[in-house]
KEKE-3310 file (N, C-alpha, C; in steps of 0.2 Angstrom, whole numbers, plus 5000, padded with zeros to 4 digits):
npx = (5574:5565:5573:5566:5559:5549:5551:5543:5545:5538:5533:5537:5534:5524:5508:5501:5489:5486:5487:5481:5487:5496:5485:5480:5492:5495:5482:5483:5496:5490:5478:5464:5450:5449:5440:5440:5454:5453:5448:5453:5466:5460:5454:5468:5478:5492:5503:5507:5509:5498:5487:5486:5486:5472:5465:5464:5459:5444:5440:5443:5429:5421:5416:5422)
npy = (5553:5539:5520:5513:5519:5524:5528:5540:5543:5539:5528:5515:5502:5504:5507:5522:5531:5546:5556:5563:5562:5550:5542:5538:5533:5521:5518:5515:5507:5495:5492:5496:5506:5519:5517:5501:5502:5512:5505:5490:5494:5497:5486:5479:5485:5493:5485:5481:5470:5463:5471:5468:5455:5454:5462:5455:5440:5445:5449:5438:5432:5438:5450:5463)
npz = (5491:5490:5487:5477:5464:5450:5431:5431:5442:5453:5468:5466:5475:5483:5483:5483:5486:5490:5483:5466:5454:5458:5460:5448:5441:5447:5441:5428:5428:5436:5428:5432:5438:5449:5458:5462:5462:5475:5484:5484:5491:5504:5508:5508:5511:5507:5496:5480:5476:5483:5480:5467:5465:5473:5464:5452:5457:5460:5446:5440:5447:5440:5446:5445)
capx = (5570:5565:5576:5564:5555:5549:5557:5540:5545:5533:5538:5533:5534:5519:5501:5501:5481:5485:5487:5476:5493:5496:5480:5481:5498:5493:5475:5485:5499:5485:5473:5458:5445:5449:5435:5441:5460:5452:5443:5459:5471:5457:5455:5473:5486:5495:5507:5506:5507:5491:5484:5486:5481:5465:5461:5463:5454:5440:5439:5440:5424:5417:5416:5422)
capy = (5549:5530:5516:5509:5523:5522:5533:5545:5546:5535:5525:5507:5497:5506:5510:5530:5536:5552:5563:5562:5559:5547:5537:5538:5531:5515:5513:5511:5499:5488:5491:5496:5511:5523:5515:5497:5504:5512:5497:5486:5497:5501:5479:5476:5490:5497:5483:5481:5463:5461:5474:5465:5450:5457:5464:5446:5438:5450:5449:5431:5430:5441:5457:5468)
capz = (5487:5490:5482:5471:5458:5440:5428:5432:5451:5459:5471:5465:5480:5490:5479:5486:5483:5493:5476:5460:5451:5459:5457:5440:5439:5448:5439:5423:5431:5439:5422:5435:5439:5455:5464:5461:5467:5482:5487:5485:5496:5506:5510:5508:5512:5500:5493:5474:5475:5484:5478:5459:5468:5474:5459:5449:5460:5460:5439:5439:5451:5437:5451:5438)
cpx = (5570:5570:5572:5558:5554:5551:5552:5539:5541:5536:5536:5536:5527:5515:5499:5492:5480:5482:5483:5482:5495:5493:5480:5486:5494:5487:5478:5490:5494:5479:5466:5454:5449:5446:5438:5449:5460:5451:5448:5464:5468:5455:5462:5479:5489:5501:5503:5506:5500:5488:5480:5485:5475:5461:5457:5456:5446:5439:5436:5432:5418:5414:5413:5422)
cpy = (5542:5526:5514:5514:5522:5528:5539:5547:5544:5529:5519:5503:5499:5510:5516:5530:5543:5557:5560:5559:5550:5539:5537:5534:5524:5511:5511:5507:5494:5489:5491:5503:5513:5520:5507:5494:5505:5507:5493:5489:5497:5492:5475:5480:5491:5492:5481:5474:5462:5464:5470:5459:5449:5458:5459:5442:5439:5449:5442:5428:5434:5447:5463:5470)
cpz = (5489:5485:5477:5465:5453:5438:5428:5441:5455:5461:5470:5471:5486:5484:5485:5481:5488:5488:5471:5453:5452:5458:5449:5438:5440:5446:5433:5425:5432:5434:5426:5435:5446:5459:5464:5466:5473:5489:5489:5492:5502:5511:5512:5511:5505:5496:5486:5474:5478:5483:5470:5461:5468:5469:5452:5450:5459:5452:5437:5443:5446:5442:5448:5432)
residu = (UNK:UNK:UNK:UNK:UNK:UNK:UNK:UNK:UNK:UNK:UNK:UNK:UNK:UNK:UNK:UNK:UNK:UNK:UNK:UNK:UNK:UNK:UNK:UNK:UNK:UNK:UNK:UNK:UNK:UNK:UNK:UNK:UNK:UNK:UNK:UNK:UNK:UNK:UNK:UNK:UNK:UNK:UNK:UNK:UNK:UNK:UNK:UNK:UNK:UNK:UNK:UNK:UNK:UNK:UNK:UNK:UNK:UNK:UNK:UNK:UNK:UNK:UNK:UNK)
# end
């Protein structure tokens, strides 16, 4: 098991979209849609900071 888990077993250091669990986990962490998620990971890599960065960004430019 990775050092840094939540108390539901994901490893919060690295936005995982392999599993459908795990999508869900991070769309409610980062208060976004699946497609919004994907799209992030999908421009940035999988860090949660830039992830939640991105996503910011992206709200404040009126995106989403």
């Amino acid at each position: 098991m990775k050092d840094y888990t939540t108390a539901t077993g994901h490893d919060s250091t690295v936005v995982e979209i392999a599993e459908e669990n795990q999508v869900r986990y991070w769309c409610v962490t980062l208060g976004c849609t699946e497609a919004q998620l994907r799209e992030a990971v999908q421009a940035l890599g999988t860090s949660p900071a830039d992830v939640r960065r991105y996503l910011a960004e992206l709200d404040q430019r009126g995106v989403f």
